[in-house]
FISELO-347859 format. One line per 8 residues: their letters; for each residue x, y, z of C-alpha. Coordinates in steps of 0.5 Angstrom, whole numbers, plus 500, padded with zeros to 3 digits. Layout:
a) X:Y:Z; ...
//
This chain:
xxxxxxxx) 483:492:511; 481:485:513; 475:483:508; 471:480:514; 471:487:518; 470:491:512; 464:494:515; 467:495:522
xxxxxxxx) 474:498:519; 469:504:515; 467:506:520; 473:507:523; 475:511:516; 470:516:518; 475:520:522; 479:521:516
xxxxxxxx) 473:524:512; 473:516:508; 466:515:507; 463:509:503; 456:506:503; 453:500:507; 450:497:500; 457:498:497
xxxxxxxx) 461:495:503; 456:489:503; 458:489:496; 466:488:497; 465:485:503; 461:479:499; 465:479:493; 472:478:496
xxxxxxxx) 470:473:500; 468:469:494; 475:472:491; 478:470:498; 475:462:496; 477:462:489; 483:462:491; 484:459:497
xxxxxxxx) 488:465:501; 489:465:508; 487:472:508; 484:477:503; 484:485:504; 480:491:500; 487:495:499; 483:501:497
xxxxxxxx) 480:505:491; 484:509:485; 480:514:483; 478:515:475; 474:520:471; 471:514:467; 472:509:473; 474:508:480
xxxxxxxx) 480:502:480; 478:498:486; 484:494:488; 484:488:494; 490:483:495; 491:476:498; 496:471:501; 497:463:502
xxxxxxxx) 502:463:506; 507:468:506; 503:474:508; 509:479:505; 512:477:499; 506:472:498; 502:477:495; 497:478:489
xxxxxxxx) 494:483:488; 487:484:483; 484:490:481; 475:491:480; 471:497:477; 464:494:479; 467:491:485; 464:484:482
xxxxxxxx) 469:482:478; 476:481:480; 482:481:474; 488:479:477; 494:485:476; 500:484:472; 505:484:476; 509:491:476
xxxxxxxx) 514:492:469; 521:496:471; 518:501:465; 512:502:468; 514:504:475; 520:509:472; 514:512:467; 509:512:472
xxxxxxxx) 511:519:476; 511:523:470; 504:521:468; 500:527:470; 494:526:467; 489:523:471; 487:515:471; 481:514:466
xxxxxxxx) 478:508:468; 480:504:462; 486:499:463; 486:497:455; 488:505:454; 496:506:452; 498:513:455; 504:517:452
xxxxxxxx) 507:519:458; 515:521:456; 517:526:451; 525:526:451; 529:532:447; 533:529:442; 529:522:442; 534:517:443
xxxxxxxx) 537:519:449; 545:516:452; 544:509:452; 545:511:459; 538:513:460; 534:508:465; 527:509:461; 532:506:454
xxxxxxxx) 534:498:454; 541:497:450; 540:500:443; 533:501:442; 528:507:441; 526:510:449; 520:507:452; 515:512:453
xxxxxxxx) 508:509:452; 505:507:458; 498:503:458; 494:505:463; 492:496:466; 501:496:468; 500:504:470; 496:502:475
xxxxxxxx) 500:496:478; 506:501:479; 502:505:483; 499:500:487; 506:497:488; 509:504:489; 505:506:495; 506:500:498
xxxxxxxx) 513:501:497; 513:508:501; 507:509:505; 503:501:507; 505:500:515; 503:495:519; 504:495:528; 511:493:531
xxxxxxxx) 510:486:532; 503:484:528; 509:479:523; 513:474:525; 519:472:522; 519:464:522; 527:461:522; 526:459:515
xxxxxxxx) 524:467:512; 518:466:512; 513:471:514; 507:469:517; 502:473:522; 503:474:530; 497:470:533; 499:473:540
xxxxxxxx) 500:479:538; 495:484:542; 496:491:540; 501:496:542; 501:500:549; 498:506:549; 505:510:550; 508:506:544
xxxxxxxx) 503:508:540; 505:514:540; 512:513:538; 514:513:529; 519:507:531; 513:502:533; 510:502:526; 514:498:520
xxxxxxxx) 514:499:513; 511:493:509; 516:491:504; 522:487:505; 528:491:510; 532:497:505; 537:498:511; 542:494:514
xxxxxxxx) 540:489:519; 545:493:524; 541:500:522; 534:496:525; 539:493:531; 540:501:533; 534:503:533; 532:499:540
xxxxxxxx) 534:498:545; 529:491:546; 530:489:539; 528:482:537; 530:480:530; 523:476:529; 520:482:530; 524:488:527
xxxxxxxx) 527:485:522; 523:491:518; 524:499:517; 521:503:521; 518:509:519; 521:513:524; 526:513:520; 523:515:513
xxxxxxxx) 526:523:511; 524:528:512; 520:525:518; 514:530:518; 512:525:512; 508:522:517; 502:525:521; 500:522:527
xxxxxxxx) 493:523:530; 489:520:535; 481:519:536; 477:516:541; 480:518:547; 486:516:545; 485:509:544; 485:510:536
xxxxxxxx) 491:511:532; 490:514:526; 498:515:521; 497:519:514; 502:520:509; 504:526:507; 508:523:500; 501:520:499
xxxxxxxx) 495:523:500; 489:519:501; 493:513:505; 492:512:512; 493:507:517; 489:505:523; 490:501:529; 486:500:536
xxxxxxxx) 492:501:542; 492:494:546; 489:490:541; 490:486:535; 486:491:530; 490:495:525; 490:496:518; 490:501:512
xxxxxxxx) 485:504:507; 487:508:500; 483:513:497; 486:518:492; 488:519:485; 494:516:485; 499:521:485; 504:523:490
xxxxxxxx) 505:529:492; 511:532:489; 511:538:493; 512:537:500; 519:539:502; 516:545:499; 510:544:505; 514:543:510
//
């Protein structure tokens, strides 16, 4: 969420049971903006909170220019002081799902997440490099840029329409964009994944008979297997989208029907639900 409608957005989160103080949202709302200074992003979001036992991870991101692949992303346990996060190691992102134990709260801390029989497993192995001994230590600052990465990867969704394809390749914003009508709202196939597309651009070109390269030049989570990964509600009368993951709990999008307002918040320990096949 948009740090200057951080406290407008929250109270938008309260119909999903997502409920944080007016002292604590000032706090944010004033400490990006100066992240967002410092800086010099174009826009600066509150990505959300992975919980600790010791502390909470406050995560938040910016861009200059391309609004996808431009980000970074900066991680809080005080919501003053803001470390940039290093960017996500293949090591880690292998490692991360088979950490079970909770997050700590302390990013120094080295965690031994993977114990293989025999040590040394086929030099095929994906967590083994050539032939050095497995990789099995994860520290907990690299853990936590995995998941952030991970569910972005899977679960962070923006509008059809909200980004613009330039005919360079970039990604800017859509300044005319005005929202999704109420019916398409409705639809899984009018909301996008935010990461670069992983089908092939004549996969996309089927889904939709108005395509339009400048707009559907991503993955729509219609898509996604199984498709009951995605619980869509309504609020307000129906004027309010609210988009769970079922693969991640804790994350949510929202988006006002027929108008530019959207974004997403996550709160959860960090975990995917490994079980939902088995839910369904």
């Amino acid at each position: 969420m948009e740090c200057l409608k951080l406290q407008e957005t929250l109270e938008i989160f309260g119909h999903a049971g997502f409920c944080v103080s007016a002292e604590r949202s000032q706090l944010l709302q004033n400490s990006l903006l100066i992240l967002q200074t410092e800086n010099h992003f174009q826009k600066c979001y509150y990505w959300g909170r992975v919980n600790g036992i010791r502390n909470d991870y406050h995560v938040a991101y910016g861009f200059q220019k391309d609004c996808m692949l431009g980000q970074s992303f900066f991680y809080s346990t005080d919501c003053l002081n803001w470390l940039l996060m290093p960017e996500p190691k293949k090591c880690a992102i292998l490692l991360t799902p088979l950490a079970i134990n909770d997050f700590r709260g302390d990013p120094s801390l080295v965690e031994n997440v993977y114990d293989a029989n025999p040590p040394y497993p086929a030099k095929d192995d994906p967590l083994r490099y050539a032939d050095e001994p497995i990789v099995k230590h994860l520290k907990e600052e690299d853990r936590l840029s995995a998941t952030v990465f991970l569910i972005n990867h899977e679960a962070a969704v923006v509008p059809r329409g909200a980004w613009f394809k330039t005919t360079d390749g970039k990604i800017v914003l859509n300044t005319s964009f005005e929202g999704l009508e109420s019916s398409e709202s409705r639809q899984l196939k009018s909301y996008l994944h935010a990461r670069p597309a992983q089908n092939k651009w004549n996969a996309n070109l089927l889904t939709r008979q108005d395509y339009n390269l400048a707009l559907d030049f991503l993955d729509t989570i219609a898509e996604d297997v199984p498709p009951e990964c995605w619980n869509l509600q309504f609020a307000q009368g129906g004027r309010l989208a609210l988009l769970h993951s079922l693969y991640w709990p804790g994350m949510m999008f929202y988006h006002k029907t027929n108008s530019p307002h959207y974004g997403s918040l996550y709160v959860g320990n960090g975990k995917k639900n490994m079980d939902l096949l088995f839910m369904l």
